[in-house]
C-alpha distance (Angstrom), angle and dihedral (degrees) to the residues before:
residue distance angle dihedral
X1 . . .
X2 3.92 . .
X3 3.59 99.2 .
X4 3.90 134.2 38.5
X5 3.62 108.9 -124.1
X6 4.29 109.5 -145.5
X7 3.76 131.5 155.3
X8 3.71 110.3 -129.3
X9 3.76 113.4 -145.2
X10 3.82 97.1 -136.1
X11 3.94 100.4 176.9
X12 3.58 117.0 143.2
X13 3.47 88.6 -13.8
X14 4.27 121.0 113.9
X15 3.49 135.8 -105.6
X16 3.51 133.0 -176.3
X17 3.79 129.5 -140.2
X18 4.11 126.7 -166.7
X19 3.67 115.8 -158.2
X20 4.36 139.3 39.0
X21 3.62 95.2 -126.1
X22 3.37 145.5 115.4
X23 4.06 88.9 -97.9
X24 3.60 90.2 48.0
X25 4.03 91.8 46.6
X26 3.78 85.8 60.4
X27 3.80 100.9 43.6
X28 3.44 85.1 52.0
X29 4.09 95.6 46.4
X30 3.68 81.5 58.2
X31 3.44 104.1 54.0
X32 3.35 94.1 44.3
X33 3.78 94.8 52.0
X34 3.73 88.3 58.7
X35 3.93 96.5 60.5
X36 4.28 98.2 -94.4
X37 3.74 120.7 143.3
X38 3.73 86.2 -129.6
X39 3.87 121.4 -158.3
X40 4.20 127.4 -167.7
X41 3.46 132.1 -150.0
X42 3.96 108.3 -152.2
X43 3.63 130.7 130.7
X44 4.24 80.7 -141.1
X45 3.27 142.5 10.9
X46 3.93 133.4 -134.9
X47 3.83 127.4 -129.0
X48 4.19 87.6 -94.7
X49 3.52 95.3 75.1
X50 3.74 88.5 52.0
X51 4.09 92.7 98.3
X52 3.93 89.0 34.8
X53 4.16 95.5 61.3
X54 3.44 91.3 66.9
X55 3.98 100.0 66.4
X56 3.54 108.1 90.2
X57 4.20 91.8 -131.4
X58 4.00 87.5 68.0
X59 3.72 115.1 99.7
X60 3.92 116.8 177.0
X61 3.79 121.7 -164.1
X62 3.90 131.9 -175.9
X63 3.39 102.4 -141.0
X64 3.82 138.3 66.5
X65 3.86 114.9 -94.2
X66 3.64 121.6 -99.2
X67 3.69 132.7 -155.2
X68 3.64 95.0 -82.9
X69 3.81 90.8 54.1
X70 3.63 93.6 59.8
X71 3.72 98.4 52.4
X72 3.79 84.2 59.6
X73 4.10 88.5 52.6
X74 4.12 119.8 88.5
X75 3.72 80.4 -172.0
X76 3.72 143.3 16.2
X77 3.66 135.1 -150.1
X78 3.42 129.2 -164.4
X79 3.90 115.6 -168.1
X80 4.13 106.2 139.8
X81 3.41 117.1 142.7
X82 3.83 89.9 -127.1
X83 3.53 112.5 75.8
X84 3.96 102.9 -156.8
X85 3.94 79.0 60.6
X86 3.23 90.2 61.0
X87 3.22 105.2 42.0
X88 3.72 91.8 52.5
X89 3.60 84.3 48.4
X90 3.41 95.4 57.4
X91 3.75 98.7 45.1
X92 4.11 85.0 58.1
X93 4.31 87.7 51.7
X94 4.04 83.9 50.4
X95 3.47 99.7 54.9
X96 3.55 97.7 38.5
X97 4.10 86.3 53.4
X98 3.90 96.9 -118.9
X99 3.28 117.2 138.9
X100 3.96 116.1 -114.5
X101 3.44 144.2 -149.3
X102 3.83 123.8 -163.8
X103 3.85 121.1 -175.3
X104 3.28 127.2 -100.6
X105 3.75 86.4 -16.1
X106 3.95 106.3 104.6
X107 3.51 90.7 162.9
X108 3.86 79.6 68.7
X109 3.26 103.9 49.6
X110 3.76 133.3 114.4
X111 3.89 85.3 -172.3
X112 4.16 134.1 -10.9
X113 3.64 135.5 -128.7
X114 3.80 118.8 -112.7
X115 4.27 132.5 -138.2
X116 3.94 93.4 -98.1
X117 4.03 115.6 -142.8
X118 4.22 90.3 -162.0
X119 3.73 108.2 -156.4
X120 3.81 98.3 139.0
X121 2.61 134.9 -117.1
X122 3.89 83.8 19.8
X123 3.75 112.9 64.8
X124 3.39 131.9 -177.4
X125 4.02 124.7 -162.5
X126 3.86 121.4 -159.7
X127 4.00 110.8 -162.1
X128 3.80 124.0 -179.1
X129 3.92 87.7 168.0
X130 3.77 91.3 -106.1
X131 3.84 87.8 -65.5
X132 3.57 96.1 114.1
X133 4.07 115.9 -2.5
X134 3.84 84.6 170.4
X135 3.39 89.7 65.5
X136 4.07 88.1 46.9
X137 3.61 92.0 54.6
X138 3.63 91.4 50.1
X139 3.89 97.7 57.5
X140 3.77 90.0 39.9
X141 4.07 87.2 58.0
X142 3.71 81.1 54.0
X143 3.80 100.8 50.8
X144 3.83 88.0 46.7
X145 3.47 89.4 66.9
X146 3.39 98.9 47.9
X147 4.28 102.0 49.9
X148 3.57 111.6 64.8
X149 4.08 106.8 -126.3
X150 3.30 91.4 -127.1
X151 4.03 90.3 57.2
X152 4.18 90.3 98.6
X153 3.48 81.1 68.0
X154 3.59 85.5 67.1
X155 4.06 99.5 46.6
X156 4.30 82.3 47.0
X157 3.77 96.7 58.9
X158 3.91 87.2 45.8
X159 3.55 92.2 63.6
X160 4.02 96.6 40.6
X161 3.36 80.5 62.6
X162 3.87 109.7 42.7
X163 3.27 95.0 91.7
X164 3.58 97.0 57.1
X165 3.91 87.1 53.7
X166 3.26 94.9 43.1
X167 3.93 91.6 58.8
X168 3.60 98.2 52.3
X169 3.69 104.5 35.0
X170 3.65 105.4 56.8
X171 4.19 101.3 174.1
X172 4.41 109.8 81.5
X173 3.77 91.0 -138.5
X174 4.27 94.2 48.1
X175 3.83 89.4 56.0
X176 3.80 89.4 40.2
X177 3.95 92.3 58.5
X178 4.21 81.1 38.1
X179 3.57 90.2 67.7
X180 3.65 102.5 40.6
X181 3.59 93.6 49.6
X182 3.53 89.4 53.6
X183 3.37 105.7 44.3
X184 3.78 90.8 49.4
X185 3.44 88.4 56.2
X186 4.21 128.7 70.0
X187 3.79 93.4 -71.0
X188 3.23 90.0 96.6
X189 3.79 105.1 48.6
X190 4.18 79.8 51.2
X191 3.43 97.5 62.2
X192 4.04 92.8 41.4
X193 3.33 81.4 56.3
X194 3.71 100.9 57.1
X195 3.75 88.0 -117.1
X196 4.02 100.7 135.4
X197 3.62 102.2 164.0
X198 3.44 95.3 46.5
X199 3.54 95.1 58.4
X200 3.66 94.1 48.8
X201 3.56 89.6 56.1
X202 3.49 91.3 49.3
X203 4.26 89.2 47.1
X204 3.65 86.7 47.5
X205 4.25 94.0 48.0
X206 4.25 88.0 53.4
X207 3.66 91.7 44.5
X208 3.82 93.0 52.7
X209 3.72 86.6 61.7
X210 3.24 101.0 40.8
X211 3.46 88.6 53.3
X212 4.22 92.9 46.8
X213 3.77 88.0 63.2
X214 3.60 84.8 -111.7
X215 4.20 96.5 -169.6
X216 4.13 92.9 -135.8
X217 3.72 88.4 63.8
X218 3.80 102.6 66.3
X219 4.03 101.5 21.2
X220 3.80 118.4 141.8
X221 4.10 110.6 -114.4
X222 3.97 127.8 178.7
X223 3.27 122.4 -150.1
X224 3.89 117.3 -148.4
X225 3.51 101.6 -157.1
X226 4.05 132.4 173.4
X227 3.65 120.2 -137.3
X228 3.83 109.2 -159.1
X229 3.50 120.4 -111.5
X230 4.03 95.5 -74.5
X231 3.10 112.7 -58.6
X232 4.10 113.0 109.8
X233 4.14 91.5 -151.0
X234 3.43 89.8 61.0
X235 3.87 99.5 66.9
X236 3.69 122.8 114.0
X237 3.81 118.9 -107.3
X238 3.91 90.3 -122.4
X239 4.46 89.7 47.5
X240 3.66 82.2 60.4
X241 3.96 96.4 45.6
X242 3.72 93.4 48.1
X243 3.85 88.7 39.8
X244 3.66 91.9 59.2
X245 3.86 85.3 42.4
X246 4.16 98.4 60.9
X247 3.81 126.8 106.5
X248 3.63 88.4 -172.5
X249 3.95 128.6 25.3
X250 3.96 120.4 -174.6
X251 3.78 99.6 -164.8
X252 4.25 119.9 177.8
X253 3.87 122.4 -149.5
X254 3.56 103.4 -85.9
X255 3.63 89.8 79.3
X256 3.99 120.2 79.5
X257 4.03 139.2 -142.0
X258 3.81 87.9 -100.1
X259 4.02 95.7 68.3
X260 3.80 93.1 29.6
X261 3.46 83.7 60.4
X262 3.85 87.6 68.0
X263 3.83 95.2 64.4
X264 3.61 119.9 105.7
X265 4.04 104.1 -87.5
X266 3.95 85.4 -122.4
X267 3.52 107.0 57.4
X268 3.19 122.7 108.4
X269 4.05 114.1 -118.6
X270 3.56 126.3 -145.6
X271 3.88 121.3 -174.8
X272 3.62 111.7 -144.5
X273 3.64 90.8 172.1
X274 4.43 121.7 -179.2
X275 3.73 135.4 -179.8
X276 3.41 125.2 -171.3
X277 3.77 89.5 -100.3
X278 3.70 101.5 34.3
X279 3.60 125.0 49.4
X280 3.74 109.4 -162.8
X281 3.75 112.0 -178.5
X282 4.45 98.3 8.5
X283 3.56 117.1 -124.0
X284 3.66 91.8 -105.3
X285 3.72 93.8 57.5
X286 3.77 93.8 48.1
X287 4.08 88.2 53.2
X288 3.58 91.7 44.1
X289 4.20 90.0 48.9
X290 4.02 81.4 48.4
X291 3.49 95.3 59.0
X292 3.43 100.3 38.9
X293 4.18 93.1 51.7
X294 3.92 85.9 46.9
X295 3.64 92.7 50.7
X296 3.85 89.9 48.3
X297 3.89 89.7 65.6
X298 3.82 99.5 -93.4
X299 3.58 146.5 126.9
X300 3.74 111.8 -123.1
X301 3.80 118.6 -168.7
X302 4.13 108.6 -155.9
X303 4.22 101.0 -161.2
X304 3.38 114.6 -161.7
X305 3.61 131.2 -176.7
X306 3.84 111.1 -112.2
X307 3.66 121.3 -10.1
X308 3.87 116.5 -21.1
X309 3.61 90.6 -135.4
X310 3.77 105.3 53.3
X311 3.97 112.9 82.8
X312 4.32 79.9 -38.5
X313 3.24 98.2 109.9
X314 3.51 97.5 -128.7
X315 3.26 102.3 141.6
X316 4.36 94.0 66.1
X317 3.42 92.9 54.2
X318 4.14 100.1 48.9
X319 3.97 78.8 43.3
X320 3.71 92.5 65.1
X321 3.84 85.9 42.2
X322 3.83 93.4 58.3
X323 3.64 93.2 45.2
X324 3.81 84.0 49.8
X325 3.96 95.4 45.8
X326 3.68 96.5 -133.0
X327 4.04 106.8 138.2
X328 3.43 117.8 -112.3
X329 4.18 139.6 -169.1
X330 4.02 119.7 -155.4
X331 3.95 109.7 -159.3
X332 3.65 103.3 -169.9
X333 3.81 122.0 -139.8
X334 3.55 151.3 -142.4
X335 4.39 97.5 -82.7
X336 3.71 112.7 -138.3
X337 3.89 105.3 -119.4
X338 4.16 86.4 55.4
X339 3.80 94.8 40.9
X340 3.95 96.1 40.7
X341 4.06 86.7 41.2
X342 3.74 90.1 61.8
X343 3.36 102.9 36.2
X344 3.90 92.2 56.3
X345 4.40 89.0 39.2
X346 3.74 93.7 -113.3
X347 3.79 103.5 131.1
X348 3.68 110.5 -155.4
X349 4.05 98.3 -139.6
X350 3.90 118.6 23.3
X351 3.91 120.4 178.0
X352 4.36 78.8 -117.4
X353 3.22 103.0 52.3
X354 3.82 122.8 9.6
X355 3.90 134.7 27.1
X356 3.58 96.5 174.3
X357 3.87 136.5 50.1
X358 3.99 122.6 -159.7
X359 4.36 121.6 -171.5
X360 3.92 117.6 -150.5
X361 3.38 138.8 158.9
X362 3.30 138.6 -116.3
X363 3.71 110.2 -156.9
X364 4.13 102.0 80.0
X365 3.77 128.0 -170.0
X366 4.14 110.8 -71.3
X367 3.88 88.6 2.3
X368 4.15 100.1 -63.4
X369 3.44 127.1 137.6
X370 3.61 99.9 -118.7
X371 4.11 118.1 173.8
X372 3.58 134.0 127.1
X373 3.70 100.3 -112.9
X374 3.89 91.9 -179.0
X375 3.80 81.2 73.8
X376 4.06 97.5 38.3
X377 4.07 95.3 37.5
X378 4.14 87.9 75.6
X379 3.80 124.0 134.2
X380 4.05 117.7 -110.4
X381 4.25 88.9 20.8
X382 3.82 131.8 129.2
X383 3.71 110.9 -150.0
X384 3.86 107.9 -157.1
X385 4.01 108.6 -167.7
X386 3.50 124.6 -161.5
X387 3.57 125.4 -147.7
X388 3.70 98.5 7.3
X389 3.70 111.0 124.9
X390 4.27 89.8 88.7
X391 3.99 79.8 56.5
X392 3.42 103.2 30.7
X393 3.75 94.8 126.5
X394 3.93 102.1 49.0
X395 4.14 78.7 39.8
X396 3.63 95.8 63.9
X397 3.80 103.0 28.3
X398 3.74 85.9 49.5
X399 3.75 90.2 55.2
X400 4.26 88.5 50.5
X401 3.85 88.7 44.8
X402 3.90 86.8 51.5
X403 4.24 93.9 56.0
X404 3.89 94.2 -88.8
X405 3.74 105.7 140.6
X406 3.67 112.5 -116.6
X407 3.62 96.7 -128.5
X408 3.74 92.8 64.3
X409 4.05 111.9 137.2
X410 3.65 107.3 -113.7
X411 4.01 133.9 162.4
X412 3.97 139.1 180.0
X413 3.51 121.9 -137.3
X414 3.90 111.3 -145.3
X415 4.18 115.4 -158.7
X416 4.14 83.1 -17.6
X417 3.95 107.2 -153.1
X418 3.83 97.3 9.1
X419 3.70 118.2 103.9
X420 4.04 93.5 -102.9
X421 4.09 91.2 53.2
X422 3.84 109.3 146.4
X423 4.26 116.2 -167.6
X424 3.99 108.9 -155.5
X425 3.81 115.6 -173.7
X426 3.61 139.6 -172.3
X427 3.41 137.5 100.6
X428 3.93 136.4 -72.3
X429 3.23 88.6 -88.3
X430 3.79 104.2 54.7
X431 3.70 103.5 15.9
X432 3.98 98.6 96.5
X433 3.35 88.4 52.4
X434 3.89 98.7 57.0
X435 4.09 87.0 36.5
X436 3.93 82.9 65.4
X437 3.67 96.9 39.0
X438 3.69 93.8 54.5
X439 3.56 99.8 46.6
X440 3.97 105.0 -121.6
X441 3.35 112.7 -174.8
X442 3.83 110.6 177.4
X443 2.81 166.9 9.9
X444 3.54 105.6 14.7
X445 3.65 148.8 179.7
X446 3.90 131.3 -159.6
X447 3.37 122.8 -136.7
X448 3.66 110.6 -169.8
X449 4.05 119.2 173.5
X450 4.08 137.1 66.7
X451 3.81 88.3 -74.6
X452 3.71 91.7 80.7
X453 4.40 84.0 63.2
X454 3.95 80.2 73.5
X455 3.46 93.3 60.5
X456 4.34 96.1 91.7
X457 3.33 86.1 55.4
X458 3.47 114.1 43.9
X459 3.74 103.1 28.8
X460 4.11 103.2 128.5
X461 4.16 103.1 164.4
X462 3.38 113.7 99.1
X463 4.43 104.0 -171.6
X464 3.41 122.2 -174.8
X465 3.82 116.7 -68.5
X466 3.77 92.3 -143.5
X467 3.85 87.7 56.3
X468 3.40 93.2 62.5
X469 3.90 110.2 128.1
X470 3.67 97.1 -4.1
X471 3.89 116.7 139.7
């Protein structure tokens, strides 16, 4: 993140505006809209401000502000149509420690203005950090279609009835899982509707129970939810719903900054992190810490990289959770082989070349290769291995040794569909080799079958050069 985002409570406060155009017309709209007395410095003014002249918080003067002007500012805007104005302008705003804005001039600015989707009280900003407010208008035409405009009708009767809440639901986290039950529920299609009584009654139903002590309303749940194989796009709407949910979220170190990111800002975080090689927190400790956090009322979010259910043993830990009766979800997600295999253009099955997909993994008991190849070594078959590249070379010999031939296209995917994501291909007989020579570090997936010879061809994702071999 470049920028902070806030919202600056401007009412009855001042802020200045340089220039009589059609720029400065809109600054000062804006600051006007949000409750400033709003005062601008322009020898004239265009026909825009026509409308704004009449609200009693507009001042207009003649001249060009002067260091006691800009004490009186909160905020400054600079949108003249000369730019030696402005930057004179700006170099008053700087020394008087206001923060300043300068049009189209983001190299200039101590802050920038967003794309605004206005649905009072519910506002959304869109910043691109003046690189690109094209691109900002664009998503805001997008998020205007998806919020109805009467939804800060919906944010309004939330805070007429706060209070209320507030008074008979003393704990922060009961009236947090207050509100999101409600507003998940019909509430808010009542007041869409208009219907105002109706959702009172409904408010005042929930509340009742919440205030009984009713046991649903303040259980412990986990979440077991899959994260994709890196990246953040490729989360399922409900993974980010839950994710946004969580009090707690125990998260390992397959997954990245970019879907962390995602989690609500105030959950706790706990890294239970494992390699292959290195178990930080064991698996029984992180089921234990799951039921124990469940048990304690909360809402624990277990991320996983992938899908929780393919080689993630996700299935022992909701086990324990059954046995346990604490309530559980399991959002799948995207599984490595399938995400890596598309993001590098290797499709695992092709009418040419394979009809039939198999998933192993890699990382045997004590450190041995240990697959039935009878079932693997089949004609017209992709074999996607998981967690192979710290085996790679027992992996691929093993497959030779076993009646593979040696020539057999095969490729790893390094970090597939994250910015760093390397592609290696070869065949069995050469690909350990390049695996060492480029450096892979992890995680991996082997791709071993004549798909991988479609690879030239169809590759599409273009990550970020300067990525390349980073952890």
């Amino acid at each position: 993140m470049d920028q902070l985002p806030i919202f600056f409570n401007l009412t009855g406060k001042c802020v200045g505006v340089l220039g009589g155009g059609i720029a400065a017309a809109r600054k000062a709209e804006l600051a006007l809209q949000a409750g400033a007395q709003t005062t601008v410095f322009a020898a004239q003014l265009c026909d825009e401000f026509r409308e704004l002249q009449s609200d009693q918080r507009f001042a207009h003067v003649a001249h060009e502000p002067q260091m006691e002007d800009m004490h009186a500012c909160a905020l400054f805007f600079c949108a003249d149509e000369d730019g030696e104005r402005n930057i004179r302008t700006r170099a008053l705003a700087n020394a008087a420690h206001i923060p300043c804005n300068v049009v189209d001039q983001p190299d200039l600015c101590d802050f920038t203005m967003p794309s605004i989707v206005d649905r009072s009280p519910v506002v959304i900003a869109i910043s691109t950090a003046g690189m690109s407010p094209i691109l900002g208008r664009m998503i805001k035409a997008r998020l205007e279609t998806l919020l109805p405009a009467a939804y800060g009708e919906v944010a309004a009767f939330v805070g007429r009835q706060r209070r209320k809440v507030a008074g008979r639901l003393k704990e922060f986290r009961q009236r947090r899982r207050f509100w999101e039950r409600l507003l998940e529920g019909p509430i808010v299609d009542l007041v869409l509707a208009g219907k105002q009584p109706e959702a009172i009654a409904e408010l005042e139903a929930q509340l009742d129970a919440a205030t009984r002590g009713d046991p649903l309303q303040n259980r412990g749940e986990v979440y077991l939810v899959g994260a994709g194989p890196g990246d953040p796009d490729l989360l399922t709407f409900k993974a980010l719903r839950l994710m946004q949910r969580a009090d707690v979220v125990l998260y390992d170190r397959l997954i990245g900054d970019g879907i962390l990111n995602l989690v609500r800002r105030e959950a706790e975080r706990v890294y239970v992190g494992k390699t292959p090689q290195d178990h930080t927190v064991p698996q029984t400790e992180i089921s234990g810490m799951m039921l124990r956090l469940a048990r304690e009322g909360k809402r624990v979010l277990r991320l996983k990289g992938g899908d929780p259910f393919m080689f993630g043993r996700g299935g022992e830990e909701i086990e324990r959770l059954a046995s346990a009766g604490i309530p559980f979800q399991v959002v799948p997600g995207i599984t490595a082989a399938s995400g890596c295999a598309a993001y590098a253009g290797i499709p695992l099955t092709h009418r040419d070349h394979a009809q039939s997909c198999v998933f192993v993994t890699g990382h045997g008991k004590d450190g041995q290769v240990d697959l039935d190849f009878e079932v693997l070594l089949q004609p017209r078959q992709t074999v996607a291995v998981y967690m192979g590249l710290g085996q790679i070379g027992p992996l691929t010999q093993a497959f030779i040794d076993k009646g593979a031939e040696p020539s057999t296209p095969a490729a790893l995917i390094d970090n597939g569909t994250r910015s760093n994501q390397q592609v290696v291909t070869g065949t069995l007989e050469t690909l350990a080799r390049r695996a060492t020579e480029a450096g892979l570090k992890g995680p991996a997936v082997l791709i071993i079958g004549s798909v991988v010879s479609l690879h030239d061809r169809l590759k599409w994702y273009r990550p970020d050069p300067a990525s390349a071999g980073a952890a």
